[in-house]
N, CA and C of each residue as an Amber inpcrd file, in Angstrom:
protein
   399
  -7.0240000 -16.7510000  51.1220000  -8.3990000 -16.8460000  50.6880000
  -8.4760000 -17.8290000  49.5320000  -9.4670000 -18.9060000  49.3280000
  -9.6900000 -20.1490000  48.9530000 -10.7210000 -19.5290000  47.7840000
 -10.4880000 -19.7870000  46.3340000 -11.1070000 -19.5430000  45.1750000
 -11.8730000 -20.2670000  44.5100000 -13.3690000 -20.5250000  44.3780000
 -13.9580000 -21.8530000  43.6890000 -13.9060000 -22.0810000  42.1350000
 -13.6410000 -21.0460000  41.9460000 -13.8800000 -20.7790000  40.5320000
 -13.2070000 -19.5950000  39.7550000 -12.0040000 -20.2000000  40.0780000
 -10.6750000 -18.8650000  39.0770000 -11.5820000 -18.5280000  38.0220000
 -11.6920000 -19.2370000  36.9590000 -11.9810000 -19.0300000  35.5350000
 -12.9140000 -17.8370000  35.6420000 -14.3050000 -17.8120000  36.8110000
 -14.6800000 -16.7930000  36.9730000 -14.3950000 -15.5400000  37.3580000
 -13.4170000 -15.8850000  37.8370000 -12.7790000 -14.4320000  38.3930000
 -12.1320000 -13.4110000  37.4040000 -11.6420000 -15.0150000  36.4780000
 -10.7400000 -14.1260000  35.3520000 -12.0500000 -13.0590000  34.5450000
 -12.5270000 -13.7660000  34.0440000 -13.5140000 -12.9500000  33.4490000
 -14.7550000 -12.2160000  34.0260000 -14.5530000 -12.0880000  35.6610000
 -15.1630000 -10.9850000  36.2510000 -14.2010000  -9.7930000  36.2070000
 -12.9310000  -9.9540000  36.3440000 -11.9810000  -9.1250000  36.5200000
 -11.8050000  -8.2600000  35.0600000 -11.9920000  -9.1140000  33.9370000
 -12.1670000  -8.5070000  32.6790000 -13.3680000  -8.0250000  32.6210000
 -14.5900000  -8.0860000  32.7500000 -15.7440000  -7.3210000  32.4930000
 -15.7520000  -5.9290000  33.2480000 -15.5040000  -6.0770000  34.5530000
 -15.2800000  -4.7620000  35.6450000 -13.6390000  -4.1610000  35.1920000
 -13.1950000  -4.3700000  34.7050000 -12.0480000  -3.7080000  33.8570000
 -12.5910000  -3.0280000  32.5140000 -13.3180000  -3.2140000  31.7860000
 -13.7760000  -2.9320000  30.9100000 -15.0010000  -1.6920000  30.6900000
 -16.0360000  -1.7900000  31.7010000 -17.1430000  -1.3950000  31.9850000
 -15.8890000   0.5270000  33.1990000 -14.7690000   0.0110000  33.3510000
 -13.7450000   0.9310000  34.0140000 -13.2770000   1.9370000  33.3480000
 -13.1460000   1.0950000  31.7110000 -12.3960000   1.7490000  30.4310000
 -10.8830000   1.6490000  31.0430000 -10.4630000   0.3520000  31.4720000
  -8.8070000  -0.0050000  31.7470000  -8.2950000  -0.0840000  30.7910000
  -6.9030000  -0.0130000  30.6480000  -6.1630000  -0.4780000  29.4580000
  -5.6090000  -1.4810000  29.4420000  -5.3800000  -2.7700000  30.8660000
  -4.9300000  -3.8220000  31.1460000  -5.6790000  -4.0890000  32.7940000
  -5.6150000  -6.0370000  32.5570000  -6.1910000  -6.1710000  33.9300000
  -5.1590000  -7.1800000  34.6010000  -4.7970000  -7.2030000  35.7470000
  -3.8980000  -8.1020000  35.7040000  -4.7860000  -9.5820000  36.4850000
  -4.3120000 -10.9190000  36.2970000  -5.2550000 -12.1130000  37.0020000
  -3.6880000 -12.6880000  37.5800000  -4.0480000 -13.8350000  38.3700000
  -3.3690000 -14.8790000  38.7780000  -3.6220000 -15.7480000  37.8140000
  -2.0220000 -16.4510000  37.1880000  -1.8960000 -17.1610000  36.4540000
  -2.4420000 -18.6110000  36.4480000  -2.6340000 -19.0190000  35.5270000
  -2.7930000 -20.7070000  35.3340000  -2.9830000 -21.4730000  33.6910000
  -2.8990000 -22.4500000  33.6850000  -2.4530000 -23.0160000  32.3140000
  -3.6080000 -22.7790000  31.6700000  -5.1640000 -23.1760000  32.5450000
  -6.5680000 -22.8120000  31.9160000  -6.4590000 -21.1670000  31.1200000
  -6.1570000 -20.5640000  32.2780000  -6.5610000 -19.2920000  31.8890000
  -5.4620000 -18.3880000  31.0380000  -4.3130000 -18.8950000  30.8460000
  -3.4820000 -18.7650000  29.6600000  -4.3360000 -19.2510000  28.3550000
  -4.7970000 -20.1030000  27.8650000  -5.1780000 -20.7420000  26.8900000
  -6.8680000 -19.8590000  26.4710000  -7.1540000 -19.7820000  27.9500000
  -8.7280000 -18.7800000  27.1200000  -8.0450000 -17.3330000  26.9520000
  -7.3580000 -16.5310000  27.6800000  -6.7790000 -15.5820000  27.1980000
  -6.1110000 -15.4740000  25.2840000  -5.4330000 -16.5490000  25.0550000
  -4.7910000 -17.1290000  24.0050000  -6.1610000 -16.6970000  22.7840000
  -7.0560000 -17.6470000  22.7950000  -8.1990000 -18.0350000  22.4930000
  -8.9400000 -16.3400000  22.3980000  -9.2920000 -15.9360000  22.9410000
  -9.5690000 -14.2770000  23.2480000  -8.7460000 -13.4970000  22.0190000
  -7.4180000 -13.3480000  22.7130000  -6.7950000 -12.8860000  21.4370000
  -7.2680000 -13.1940000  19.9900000  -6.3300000 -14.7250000  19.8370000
  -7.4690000 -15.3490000  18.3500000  -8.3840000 -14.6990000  17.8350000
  -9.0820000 -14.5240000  18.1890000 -10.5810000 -14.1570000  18.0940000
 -11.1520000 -12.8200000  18.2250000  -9.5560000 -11.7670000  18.2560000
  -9.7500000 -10.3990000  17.9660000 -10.8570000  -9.6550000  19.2780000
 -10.6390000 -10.2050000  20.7220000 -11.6060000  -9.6280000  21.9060000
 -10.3040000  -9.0020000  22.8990000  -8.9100000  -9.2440000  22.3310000
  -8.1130000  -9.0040000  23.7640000  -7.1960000  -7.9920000  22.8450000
  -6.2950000  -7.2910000  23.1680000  -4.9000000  -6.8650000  22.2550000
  -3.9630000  -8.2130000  22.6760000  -3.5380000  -8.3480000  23.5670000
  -2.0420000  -8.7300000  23.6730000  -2.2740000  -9.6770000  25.2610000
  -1.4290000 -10.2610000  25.9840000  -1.3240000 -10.8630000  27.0850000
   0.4160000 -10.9500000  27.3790000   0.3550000 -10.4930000  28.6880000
   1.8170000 -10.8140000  29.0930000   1.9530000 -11.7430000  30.2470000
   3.1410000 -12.3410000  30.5500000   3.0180000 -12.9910000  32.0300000
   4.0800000 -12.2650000  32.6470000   3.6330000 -12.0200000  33.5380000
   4.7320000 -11.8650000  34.7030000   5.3750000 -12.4760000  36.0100000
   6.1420000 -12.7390000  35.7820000   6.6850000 -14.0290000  37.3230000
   6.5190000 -12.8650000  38.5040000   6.0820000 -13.6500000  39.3720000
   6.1120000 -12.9820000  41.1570000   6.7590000 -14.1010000  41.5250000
   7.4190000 -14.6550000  41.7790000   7.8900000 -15.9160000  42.4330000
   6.7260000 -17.0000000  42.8160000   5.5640000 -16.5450000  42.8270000
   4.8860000 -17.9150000  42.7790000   3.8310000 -18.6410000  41.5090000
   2.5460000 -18.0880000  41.2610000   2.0360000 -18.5780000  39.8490000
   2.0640000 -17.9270000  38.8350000   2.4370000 -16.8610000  39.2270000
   2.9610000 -16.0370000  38.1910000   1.7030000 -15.0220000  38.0870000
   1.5230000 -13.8870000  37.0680000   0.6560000 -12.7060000  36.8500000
   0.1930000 -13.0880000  35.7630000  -0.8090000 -12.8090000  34.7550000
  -1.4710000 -12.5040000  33.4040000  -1.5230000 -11.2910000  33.1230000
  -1.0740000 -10.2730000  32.6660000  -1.5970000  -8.9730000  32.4130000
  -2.1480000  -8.8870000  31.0650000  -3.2460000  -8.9230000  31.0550000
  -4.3830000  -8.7030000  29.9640000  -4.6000000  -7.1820000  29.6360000
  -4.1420000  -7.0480000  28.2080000  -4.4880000  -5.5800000  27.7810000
  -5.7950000  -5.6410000  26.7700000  -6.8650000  -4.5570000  27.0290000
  -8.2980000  -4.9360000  26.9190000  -7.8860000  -3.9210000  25.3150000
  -8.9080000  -4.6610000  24.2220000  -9.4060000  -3.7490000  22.9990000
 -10.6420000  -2.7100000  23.1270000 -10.5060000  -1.8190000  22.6050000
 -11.0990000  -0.9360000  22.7980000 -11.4080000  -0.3100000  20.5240000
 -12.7200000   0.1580000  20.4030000 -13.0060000   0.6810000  19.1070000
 -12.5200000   2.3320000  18.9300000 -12.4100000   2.8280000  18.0430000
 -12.6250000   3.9220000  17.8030000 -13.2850000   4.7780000  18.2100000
 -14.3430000   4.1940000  18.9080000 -15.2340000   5.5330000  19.4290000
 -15.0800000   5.2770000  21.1140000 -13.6770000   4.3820000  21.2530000
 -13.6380000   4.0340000  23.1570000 -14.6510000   3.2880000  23.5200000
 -15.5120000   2.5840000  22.6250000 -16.0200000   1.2270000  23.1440000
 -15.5920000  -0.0020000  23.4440000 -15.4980000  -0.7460000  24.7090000
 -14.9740000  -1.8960000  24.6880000 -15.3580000  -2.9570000  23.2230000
 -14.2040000  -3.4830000  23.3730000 -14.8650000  -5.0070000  21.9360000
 -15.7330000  -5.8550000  23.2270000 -15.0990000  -6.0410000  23.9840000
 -15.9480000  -7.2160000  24.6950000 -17.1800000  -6.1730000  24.8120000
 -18.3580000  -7.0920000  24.8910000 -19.9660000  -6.4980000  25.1780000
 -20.2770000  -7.7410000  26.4390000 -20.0960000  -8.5340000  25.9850000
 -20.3300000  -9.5940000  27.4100000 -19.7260000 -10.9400000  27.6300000
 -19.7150000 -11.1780000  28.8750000 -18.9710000 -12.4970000  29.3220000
 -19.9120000 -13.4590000  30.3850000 -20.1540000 -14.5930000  29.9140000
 -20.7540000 -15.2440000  30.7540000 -20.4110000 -16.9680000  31.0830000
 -20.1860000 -17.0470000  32.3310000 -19.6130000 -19.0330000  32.1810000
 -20.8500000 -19.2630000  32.2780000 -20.1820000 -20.7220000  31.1690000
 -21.4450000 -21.8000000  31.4070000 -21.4030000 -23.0230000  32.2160000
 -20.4140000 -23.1930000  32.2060000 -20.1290000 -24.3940000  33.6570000
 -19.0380000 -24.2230000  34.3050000 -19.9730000 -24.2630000  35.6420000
 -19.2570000 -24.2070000  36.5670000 -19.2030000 -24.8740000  37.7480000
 -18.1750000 -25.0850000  38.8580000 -17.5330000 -25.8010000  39.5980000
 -19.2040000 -27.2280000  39.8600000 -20.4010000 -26.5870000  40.0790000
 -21.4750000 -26.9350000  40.7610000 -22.0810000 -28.2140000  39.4230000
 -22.2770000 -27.4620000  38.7200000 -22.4910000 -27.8310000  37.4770000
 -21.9920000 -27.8150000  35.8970000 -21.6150000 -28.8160000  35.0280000
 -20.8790000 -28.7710000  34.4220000 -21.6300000 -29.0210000  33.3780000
 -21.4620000 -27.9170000  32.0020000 -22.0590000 -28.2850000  30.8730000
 -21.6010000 -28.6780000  29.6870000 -21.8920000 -29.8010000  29.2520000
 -20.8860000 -30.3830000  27.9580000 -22.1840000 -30.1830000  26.8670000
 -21.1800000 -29.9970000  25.7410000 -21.8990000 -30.1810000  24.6230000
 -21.6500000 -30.7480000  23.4800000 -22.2130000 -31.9500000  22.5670000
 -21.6700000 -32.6730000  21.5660000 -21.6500000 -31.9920000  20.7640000
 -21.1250000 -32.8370000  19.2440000 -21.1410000 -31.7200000  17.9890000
 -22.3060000 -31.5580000  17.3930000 -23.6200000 -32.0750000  17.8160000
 -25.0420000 -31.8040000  17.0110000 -25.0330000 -30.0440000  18.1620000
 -24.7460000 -30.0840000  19.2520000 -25.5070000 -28.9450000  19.8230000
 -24.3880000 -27.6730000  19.3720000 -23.0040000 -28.0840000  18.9660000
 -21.8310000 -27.6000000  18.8130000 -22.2550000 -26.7280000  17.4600000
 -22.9590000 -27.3910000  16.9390000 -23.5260000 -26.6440000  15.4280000
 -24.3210000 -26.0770000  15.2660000 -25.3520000 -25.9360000  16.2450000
 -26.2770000 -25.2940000  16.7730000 -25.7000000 -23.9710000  17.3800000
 -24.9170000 -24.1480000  18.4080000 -24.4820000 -22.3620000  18.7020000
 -23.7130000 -21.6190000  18.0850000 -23.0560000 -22.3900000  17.0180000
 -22.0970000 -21.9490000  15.8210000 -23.2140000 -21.3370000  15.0860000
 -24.4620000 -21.7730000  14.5680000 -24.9810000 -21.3520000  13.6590000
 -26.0930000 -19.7510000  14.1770000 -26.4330000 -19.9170000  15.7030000
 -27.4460000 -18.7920000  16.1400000 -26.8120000 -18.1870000  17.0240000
 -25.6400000 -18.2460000  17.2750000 -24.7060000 -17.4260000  18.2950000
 -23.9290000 -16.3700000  17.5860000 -23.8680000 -15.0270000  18.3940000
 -23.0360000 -14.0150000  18.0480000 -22.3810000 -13.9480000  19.1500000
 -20.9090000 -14.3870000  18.6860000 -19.6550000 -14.4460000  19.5940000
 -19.1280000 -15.3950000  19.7730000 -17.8520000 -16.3770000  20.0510000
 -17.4500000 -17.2630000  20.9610000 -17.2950000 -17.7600000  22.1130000
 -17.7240000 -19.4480000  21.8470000 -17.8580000 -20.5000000  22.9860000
 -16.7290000 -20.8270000  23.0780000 -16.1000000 -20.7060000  24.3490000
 -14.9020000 -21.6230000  24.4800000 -14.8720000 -22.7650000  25.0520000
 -14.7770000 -24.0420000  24.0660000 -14.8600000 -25.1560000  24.8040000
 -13.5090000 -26.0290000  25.0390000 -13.9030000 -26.8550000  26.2430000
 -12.5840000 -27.2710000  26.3970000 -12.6360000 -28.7650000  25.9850000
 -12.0270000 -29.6160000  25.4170000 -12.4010000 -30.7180000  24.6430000
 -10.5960000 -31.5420000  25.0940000 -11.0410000 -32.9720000  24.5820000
 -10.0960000 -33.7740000  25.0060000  -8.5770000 -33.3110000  24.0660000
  -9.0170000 -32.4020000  23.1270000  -7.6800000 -32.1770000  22.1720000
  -7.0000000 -30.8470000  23.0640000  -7.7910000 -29.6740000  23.9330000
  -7.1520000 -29.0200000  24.7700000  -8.6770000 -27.9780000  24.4280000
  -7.9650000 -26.6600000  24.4370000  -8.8360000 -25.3380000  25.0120000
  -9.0460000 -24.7770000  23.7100000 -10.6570000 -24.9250000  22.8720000
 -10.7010000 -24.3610000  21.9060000 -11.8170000 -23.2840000  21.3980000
 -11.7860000 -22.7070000  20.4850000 -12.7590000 -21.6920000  20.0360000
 -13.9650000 -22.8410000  19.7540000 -15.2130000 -22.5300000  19.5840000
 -16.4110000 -23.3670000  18.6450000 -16.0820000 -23.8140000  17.5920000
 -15.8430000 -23.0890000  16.6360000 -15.5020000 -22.9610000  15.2340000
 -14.4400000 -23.9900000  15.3710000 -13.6410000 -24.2440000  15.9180000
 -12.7490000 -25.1320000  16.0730000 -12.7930000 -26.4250000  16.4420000
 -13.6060000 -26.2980000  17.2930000 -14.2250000 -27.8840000  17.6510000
 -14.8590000 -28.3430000  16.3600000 -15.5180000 -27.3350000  16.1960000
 -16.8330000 -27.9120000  15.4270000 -15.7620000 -28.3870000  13.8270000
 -14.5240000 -27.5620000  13.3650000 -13.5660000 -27.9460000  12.2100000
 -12.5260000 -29.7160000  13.0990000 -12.7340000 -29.6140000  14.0120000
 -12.2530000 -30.8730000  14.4410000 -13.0940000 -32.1820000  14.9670000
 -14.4840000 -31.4040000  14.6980000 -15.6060000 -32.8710000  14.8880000
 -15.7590000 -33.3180000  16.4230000 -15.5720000 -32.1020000  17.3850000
 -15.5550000 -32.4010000  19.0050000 -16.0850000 -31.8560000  19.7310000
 -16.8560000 -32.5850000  20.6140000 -17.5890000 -31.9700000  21.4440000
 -16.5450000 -31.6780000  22.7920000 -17.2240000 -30.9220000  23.9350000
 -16.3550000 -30.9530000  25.3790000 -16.9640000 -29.8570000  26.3050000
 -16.3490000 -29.4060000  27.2640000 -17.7440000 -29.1240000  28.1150000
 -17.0970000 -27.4280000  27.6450000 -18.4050000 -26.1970000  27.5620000
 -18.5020000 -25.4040000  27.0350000 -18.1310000 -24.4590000  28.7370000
 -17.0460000 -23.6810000  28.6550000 -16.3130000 -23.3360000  29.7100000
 -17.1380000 -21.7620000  29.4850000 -16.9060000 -20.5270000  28.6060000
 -17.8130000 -19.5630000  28.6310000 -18.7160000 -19.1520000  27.1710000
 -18.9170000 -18.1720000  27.1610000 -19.0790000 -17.1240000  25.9320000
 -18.9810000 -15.6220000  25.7590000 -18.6370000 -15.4430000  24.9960000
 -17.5390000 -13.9870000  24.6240000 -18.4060000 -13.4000000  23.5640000
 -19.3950000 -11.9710000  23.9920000 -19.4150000 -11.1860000  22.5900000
 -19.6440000 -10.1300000  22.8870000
């Protein structure tokens, strides 16, 4: 079965893991989705990430945060570009969702796979892959 849009999956697979009350989700690996996992962590939305080899792309096992009262940290996940359409954003609009956004944009920019806050401390725009809050 032919996938258009891993990245979505990853973070369908995390929202319906979550909304489950899982304690880990596992995805099919890839370098993208290592780096927003990475990024996740950072940013205090994931505990931990492991990989696991199967002999072919390998596993992600994502272990989900959870509060004190058994609320997920994640509240929502949504891409913004995707396979159909692709949304970039410079650093005037980059400062703009930094400043009225609650949560992180992960954008992916010519320096690699970064938080907002990060672009925006490195002066770069790139196309805005989801948002996390």
């Amino acid at each position: 079965m032919s996938m258009t849009d891993p990245l979505a999956d990853m973070l369908t697979r995390i929202r319906n893991a979550c909304k489950a009350r899982k304690t880990a989700v596992d995805v099919p690996a890839s370098n993208l989705k290592r780096q927003v996992a990475r990024i996740m962590i950072e940013e205090n939305f994931l505990k931990d990430m492991l990989e696991i080899p199967d002999g072919k792309q390998g596993i992600l096992r994502i272990y989900l945060k959870y509060s004190k009262d058994d609320e997920p940290i994640i509240r929502g996940l949504r891409r913004l570009s995707v396979p159909g359409r692709k949304y970039y954003i410079n650093l005037e609009e980059l400062q703009n969702i930094t400043r009225s956004r609650i949560g992180v944009t992960i954008v992916s920019t010519s320096r690699g796979v970064m938080s907002n806050a990060r672009a925006l401390e490195s002066k770069i725009g790139g196309e805005a892959l989801c948002n996390i809050w």
